[in-house]
N, C-alpha and C positions, 0 to 999 in steps of 0.2 A: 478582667484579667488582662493582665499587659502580652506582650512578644518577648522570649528570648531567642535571639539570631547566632550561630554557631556556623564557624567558617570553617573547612578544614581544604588546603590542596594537597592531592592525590596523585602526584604525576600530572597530567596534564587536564585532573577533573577536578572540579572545585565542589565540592560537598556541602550543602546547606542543610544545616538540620533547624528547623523550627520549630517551636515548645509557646502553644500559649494558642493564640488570637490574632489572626491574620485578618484585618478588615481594615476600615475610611482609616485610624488612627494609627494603624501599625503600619499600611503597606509602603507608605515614602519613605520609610527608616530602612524597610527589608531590598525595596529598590536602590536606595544611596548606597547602602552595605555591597550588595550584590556586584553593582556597576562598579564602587571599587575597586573589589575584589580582581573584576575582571580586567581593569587597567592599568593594576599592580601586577599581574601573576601571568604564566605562562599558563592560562588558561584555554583550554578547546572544548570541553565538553561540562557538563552541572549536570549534578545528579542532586536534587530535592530531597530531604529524609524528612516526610512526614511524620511521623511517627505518633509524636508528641504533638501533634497540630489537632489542637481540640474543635475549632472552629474559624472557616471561612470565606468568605461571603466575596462581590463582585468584584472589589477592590482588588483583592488576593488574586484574582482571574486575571486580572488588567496587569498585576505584577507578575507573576510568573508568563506572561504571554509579552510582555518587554521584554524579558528574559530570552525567553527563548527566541524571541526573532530576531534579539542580538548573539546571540552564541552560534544561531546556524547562519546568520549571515558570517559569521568564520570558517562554516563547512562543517562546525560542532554540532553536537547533538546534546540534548536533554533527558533524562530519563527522572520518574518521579517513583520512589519505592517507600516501605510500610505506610499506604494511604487508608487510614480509619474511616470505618462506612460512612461516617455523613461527607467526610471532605469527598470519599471515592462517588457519592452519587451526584455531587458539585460539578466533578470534572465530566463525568457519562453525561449530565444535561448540558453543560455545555459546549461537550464535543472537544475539548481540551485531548481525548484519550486517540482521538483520529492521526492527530501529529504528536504527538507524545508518546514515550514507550515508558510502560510501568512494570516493576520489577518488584519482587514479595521485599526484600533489604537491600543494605546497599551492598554487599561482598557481591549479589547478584548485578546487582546497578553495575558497578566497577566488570564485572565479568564483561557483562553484555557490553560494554565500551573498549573489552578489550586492553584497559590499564592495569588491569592483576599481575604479580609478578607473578 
């Protein structure tokens, strides 16, 4: 199963929803997008919309942890919400959930960031 990468900005949050397979053959695609994203927009904070993320493995960990130590090297924050039980015992083993804040969706994601109108 391949990756579909979905961008959306939110005021000053940039929303990624991923659908699919996050692993060795997806992660350079969702990092190129990402890093884009953030050199285009008036970005400060990412919120991850797992949802649809059926599976992924160490890769996906290396990508969302570039992510985030460049977004809070802005003084941004990261929050990751709807994470399905295999991806949520990925991030608990690897301690991903210590610096990361997880929220049930993204209307909560957006709250806890403070960008909700």
């Amino acid at each position: 199963m391949s990756l579909h990468i979905e961008l959306e900005q939110h005021r000053k949050a940039l929303i990624v929803r991923l659908k699919g397979e996050l692993d060795h053959h997806t992660a350079d695609a969702v990092k190129t997008r990402m890093e884009d994203a953030l050199l285009k927009g008036n970005t400060s904070h990412i919120i991850l919309s797992l949802k649809d993320l059926s599976f992924m493995d160490s890769s996906g960990l290396g990508v969302i942890l570039g992510r985030y130590k460049q977004i809070t090297a802005r003084g941004g924050k990261m929050v990751v919400c709807d994470v399905n039980p295999s991806v949520y015992r990925l991030f608990e083993m690897s301690g991903l959930f210590k610096i990361l804040s997880i929220q049930d969706n993204e209307r909560q994601a957006l709250t806890s960031l403070e960008v909700v109108s």
